[in-house]
N, C-alpha and C positions, 0 to 999 in steps of 0.2 A: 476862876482863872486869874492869876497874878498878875500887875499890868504889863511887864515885860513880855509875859505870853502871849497876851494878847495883840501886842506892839505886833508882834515878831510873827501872829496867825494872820494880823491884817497885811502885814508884808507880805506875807505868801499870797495871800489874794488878789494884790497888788500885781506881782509878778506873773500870778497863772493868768493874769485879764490879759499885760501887756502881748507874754507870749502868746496869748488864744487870738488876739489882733491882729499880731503880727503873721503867723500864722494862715490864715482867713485872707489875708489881701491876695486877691488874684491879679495876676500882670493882665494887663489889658495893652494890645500889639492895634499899631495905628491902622486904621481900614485899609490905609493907601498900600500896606505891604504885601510885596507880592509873596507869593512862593514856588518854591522847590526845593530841589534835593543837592548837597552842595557836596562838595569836596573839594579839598588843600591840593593845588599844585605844586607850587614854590612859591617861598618867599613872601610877600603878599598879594600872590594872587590865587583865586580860588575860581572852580568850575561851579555853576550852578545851573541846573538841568542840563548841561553838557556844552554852555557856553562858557568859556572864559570870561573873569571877567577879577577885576583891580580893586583890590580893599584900601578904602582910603587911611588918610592918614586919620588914626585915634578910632579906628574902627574898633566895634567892642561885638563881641560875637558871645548870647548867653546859652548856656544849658537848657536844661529843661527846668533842671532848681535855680531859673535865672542869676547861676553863678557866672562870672565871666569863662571865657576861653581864651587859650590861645591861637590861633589859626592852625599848626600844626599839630594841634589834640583834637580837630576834629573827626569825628566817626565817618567813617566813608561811608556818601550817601545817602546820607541822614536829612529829613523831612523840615526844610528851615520856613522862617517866612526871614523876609529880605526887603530893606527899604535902598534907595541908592540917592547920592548925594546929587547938584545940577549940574555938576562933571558928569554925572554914570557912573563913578564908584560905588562899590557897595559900602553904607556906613555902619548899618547896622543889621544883626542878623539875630536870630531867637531860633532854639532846636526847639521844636514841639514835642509839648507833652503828646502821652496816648491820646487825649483827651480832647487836642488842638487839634490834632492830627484827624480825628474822627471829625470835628465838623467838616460841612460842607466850603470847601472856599469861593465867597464870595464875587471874587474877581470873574469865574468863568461864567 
């Protein structure tokens, strides 16, 4: 093997580790979150389990592929867990994977 080939075989090995890491890290959602099922009313405010209630300001609300959202893309309905700021805003939200969704939740 030539040394550029081999340069260029340990690169790839390089980068299948980085991605296989990156990959592999699981989100881990704080104990204190609660859950339920949310849905976008207006603007920013959102119902969850059927109470109203006020996104705060820089609230970030993630998918399931913990990509961001926007409050009016979310799926009506959908199985969240929810942390809320010491106003009572909600600050942060996470949709649950299948996977979150099957545990049991601790809170009850």
């Amino acid at each position: 093997m030539t040394r550029s080939r081999a340069a260029l075989h340990a690169a790839g090995w390089a980068l299948a580790l980085v991605i296989g890491t990156a990959a592999a890290q699981l989100r881990t959602l704080p104990p204190e979150a609660k859950r339920g099922s949310i849905r976008h009313q207006h603007d920013m405010v959102v119902s969850i389990s059927g109470r109203p209630m006020q996104l705060a300001a820089g609230a970030q609300i993630r998918d399931a592929s913990n990509r961001i959202v926007v409050p009016a893309a979310l799926p009506a309905d959908v199985l969240v867990k929810f942390t809320v700021d010491p106003a009572g805003h909600v600050n942060r939200v996470w949709i649950l994977t299948d996977a979150e969704a099957a545990q049991p939740d601790p809170r009850r």
